[in-house]
C-alpha positions in Angstrom: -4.0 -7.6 -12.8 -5.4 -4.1 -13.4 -9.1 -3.5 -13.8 -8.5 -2.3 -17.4 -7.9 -5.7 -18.6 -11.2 -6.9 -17.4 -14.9 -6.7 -17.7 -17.7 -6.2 -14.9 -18.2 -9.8 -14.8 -15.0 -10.5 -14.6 -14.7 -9.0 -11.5 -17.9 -10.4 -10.1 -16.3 -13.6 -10.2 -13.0 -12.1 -8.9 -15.1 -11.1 -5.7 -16.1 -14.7 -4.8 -12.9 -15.5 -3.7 -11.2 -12.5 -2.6 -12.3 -8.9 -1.6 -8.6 -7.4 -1.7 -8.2 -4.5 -3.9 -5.1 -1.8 -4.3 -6.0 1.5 -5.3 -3.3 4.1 -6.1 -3.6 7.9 -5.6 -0.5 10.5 -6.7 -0.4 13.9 -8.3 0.7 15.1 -11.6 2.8 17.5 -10.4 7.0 18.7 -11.2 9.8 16.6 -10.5 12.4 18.0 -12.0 14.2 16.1 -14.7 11.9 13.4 -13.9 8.2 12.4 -15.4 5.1 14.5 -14.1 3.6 11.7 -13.1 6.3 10.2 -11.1 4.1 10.2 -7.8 1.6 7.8 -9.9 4.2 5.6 -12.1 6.1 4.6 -8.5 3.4 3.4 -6.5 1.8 1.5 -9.7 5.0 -0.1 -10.6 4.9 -1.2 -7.1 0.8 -2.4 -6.9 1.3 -4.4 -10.8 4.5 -6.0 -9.4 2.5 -7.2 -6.1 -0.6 -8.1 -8.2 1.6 -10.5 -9.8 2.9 -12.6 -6.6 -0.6 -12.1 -4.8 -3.0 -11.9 -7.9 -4.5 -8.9 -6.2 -6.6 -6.4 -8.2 -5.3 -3.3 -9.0 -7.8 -0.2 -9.2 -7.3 2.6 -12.0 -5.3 5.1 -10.2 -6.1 8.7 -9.1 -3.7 10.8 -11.4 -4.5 14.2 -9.8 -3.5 15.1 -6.1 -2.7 18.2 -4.0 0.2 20.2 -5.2 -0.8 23.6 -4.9 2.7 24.8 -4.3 4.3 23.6 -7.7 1.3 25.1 -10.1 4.0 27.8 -11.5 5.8 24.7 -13.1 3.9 24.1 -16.3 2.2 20.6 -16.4 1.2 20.6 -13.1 -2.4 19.6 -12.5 -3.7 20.4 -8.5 -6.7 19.4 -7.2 -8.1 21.5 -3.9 -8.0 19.1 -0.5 -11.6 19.3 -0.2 -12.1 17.9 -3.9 -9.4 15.0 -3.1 -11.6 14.2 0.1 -14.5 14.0 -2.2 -13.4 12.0 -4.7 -11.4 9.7 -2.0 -14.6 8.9 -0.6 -16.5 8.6 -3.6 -14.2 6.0 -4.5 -14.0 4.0 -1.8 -17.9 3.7 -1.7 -18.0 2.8 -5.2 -15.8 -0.1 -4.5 -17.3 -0.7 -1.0 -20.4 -1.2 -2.9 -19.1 -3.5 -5.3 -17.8 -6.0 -2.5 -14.6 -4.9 -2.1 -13.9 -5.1 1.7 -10.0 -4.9 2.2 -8.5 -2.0 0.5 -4.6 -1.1 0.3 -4.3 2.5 -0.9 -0.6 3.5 -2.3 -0.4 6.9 -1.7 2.6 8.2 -4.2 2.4 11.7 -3.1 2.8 14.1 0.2 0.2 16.0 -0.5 -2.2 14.1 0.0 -1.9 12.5 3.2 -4.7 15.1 4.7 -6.8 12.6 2.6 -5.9 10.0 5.2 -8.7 10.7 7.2 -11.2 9.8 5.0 -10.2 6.5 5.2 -10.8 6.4 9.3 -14.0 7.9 8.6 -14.8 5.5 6.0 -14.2 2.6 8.9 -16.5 4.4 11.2 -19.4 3.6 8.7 -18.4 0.9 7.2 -16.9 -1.5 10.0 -16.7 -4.7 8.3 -14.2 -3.0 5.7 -10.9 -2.9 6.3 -7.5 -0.8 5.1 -4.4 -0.4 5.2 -2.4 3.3 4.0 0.9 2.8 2.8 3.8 6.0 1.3 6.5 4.0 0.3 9.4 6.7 0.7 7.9 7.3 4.6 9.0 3.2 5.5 11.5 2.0 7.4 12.2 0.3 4.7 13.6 3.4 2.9 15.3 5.2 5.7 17.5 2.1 6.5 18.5 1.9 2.7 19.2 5.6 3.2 21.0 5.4 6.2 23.2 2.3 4.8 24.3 4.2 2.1 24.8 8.0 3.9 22.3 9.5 1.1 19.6 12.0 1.9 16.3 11.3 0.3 14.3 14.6 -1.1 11.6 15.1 -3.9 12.6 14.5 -7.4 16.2 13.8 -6.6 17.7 10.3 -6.6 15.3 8.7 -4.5 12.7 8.7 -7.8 14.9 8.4 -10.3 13.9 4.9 -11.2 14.5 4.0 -14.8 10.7 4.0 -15.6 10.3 7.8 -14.3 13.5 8.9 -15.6 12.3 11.2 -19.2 15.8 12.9 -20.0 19.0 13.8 -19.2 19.5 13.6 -15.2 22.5 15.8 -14.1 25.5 14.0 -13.0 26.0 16.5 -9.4 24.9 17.2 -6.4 22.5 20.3 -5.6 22.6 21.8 -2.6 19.2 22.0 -0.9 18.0 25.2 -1.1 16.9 27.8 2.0 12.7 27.5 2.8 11.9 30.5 3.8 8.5 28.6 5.0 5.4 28.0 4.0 5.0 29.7 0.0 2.8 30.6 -3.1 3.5 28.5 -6.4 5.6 31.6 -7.7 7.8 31.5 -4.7 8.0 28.0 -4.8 9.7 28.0 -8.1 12.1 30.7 -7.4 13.4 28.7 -4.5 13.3 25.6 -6.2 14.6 26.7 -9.3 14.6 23.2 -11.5 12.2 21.3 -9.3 14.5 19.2 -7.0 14.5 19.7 -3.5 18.5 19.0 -3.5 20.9 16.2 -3.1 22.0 13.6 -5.5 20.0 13.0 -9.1 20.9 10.0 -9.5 22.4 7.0 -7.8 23.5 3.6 -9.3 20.8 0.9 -10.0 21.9 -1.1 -7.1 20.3 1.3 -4.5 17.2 1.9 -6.1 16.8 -2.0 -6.9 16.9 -2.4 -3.1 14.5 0.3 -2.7 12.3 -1.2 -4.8 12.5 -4.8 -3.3 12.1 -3.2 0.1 8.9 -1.2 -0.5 7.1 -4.3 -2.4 7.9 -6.5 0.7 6.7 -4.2 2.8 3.2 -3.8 0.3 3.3 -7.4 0.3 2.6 -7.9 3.9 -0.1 -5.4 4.1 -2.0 -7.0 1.4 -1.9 -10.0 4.3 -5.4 -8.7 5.8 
């Protein structure tokens, strides 16, 4: 149940018998072969399909994030850290002061886990709030599945894949992960990247990335347990 579907009264009456809400944050950013909004479409997939077990409400997501490193790719959309800590905290004190008091954020993409302080701040002010960070392809959850299978995860290879991000033809090989020369500028980035993926596998059968799926929402589901 996603905010768009209801009114302000609607969620009025929502708050009289639960302050839970999930709020999503990813980038629009490359992934290769993959949707540029990947780091958004993973982690909402995930929140609508616990809003359905839990009847939990799902916030609009943030679409923008911190991807100053891939702004050479065309379509990428970066926002600076210190605007993303802004708007993190602007957020969470607009639904602070609706009566939300137990927030889940689903963070979809790397780049913004400097943003992850806001949230302890947030609790120093606000200490009858409570949250709850979760990156789904940081769990345990994923790096057993990995491990089980003997495949490496890496950014826009197989491990987001999923048939919902998937917007063309994903090749059928395996790239080898390229050298880092260290930290780089979004022109470097590209010519060391080349197509976007960080290496490995594109694509792997629906099997695997059912499990993943099933893993990460259990793993949302009992952190929505507040």
């Amino acid at each position: 149940m996603r905010f768009e579907e209801l009114n302000w009264m609607d969620v009025e009456n929502y708050l009289k018998n639960d302050t839970r809400v999930i709020l999503v944050i990813g980038a629009t950013e490359q992934h290769g072969y993959l949707s540029l909004l990947t780091d958004i479409k993973i982690p909402l997939a995930l929140a609508d399909a616990a809003s359905t077990e839990t009847g939990v409400l799902v916030a609009p997501p943030l679409n923008f994030g911190s991807s100053p490193y891939f702004l050479d790719y065309p379509g990428t959309i970066s926002l600076s850290i210190s605007t993303l800590v802004c708007v993190m905290n602007d957020i969470l004190t607009s639904l602070y002061t609706a009566g939300f008091r137990k927030i889940l954020v689903l963070n979809g993409h790397g780049g913004n886990s400097g943003a992850k302080a806001v949230l302890s701040e947030f609790l120093n002010s606000h200490p009858d709030c409570q949250m709850n960070w979760y990156e789904w392809w940081n769990s345990h959850s994923v790096e057993e599945i990995c491990v089980n299978h003997e495949i490496k995860p890496a950014h826009a290879n197989w491990l987001e894949a999923f048939s919902f991000t998937t917007v063309s033809e994903m090749p059928d090989e395996f790239k080898t992960p390229p050298s880092i020369p260290g930290l780089m500028d979004a022109k470097t980035a590209r010519e060391v990247y080349g197509d976007g993926s960080f290496g490995g596998f594109y694509k792997v059968n629906d099997k695997i990335m059912g499990e993943i799926f099933e893993a990460t929402l259990k793993d949302i589901l009992q952190l929505l347990q507040f």
